[in-house]
C-alpha positions in Angstrom: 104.9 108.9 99.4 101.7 108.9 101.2 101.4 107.6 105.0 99.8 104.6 105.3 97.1 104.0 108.4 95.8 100.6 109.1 92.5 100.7 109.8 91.4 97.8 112.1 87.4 97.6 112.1 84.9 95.2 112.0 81.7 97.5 110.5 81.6 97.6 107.6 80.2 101.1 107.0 82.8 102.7 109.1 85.5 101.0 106.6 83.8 102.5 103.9 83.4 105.8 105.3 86.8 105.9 107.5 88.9 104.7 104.2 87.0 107.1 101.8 87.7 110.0 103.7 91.1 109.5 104.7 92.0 108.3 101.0 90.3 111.8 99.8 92.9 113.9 102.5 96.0 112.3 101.0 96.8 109.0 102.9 96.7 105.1 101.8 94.0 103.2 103.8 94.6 99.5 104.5 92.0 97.4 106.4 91.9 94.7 108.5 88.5 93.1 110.3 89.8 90.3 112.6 90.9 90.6 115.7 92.6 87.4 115.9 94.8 88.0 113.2 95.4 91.7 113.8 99.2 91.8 115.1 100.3 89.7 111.7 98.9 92.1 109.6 100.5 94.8 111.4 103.9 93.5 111.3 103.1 92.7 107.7 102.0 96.4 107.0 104.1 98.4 109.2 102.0 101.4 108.9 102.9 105.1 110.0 99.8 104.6 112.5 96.8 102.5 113.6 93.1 103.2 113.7 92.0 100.6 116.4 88.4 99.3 117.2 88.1 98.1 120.6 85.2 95.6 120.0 86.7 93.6 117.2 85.7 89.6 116.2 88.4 87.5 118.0 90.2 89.3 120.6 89.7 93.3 121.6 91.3 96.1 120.7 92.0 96.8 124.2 94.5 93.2 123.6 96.2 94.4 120.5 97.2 97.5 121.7 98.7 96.1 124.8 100.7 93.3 122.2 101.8 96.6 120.7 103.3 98.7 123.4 104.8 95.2 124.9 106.3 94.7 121.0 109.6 96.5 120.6 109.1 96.3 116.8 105.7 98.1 117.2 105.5 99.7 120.6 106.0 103.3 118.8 103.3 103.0 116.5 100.7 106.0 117.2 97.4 104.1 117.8 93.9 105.9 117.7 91.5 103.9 119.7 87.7 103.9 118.4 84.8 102.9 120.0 80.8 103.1 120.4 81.3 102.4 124.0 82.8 106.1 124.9 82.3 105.4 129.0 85.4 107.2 130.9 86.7 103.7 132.3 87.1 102.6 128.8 88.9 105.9 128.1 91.2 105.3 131.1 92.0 101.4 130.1 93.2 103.0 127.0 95.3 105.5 128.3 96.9 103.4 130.8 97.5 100.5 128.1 99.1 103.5 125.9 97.2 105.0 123.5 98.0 108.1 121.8 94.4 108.9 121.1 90.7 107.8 121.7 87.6 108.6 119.8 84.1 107.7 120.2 81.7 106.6 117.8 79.6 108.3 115.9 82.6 110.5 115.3 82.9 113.7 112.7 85.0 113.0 109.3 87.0 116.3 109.7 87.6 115.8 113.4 89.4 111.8 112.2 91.2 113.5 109.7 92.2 116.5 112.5 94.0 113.7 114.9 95.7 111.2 112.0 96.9 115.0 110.7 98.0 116.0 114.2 99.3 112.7 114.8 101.6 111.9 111.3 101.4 114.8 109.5 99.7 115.0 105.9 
């Protein structure tokens, strides 16, 4: 059975391009665009991991990833932070709140595909 990776992302041409490619290596793509609603869908999806936008309608990524880690149910989901905003304080929020890894925007397609790989396996 595939892995599944929820993919939470408000633009909509890094849906198209994030769930094409990671469809074409071998893993089912969800998607989810509101921040608001974000930790629902997750518990709803229970994915094997969690592409995470920080800037996101609603609340930030930045929140949902701290809901996560303080979640029992969900605090061991791997979580793969994305953002335009790539400044080192951002980086270090991230780390400190627990993620497992961070990637700035504009990003390469094999390099996404590299870290869910490295962090779930194919």
């Amino acid at each position: 059975m595939a892995k599944r990776v929820l993919l939470i992302e408000d633009e909509p041409n890094i849906i198209e391009a994030l769930s094409f490619i990671l469809s074409r290596a071998g893993y089912t793509v969800h998607t989810h665009e509101d921040g608001t609603t974000a930790m629902d869908k997750i518990r709803n999806q229970r994915p094997d991991m969690i592409l995470l936008d920080v800037m996101l309608p609603g609340r930030s990524g930045f929140d949902i990833l701290r809901d996560l880690r303080a979640d029992p149910g969900t605090s061991d989901l791997p979580v793969m932070m994305l953002t335009a905003r790539g400044q080192a304080k951002d980086r270090a929020l991230a780390e400190a709140l627990g993620a497992d890894q961070f990637m700035t925007k504009p990003f390469a397609n094999d390099e996404v595909c590299a870290q869910v790989r490295a962090m779930i396996g194919a």
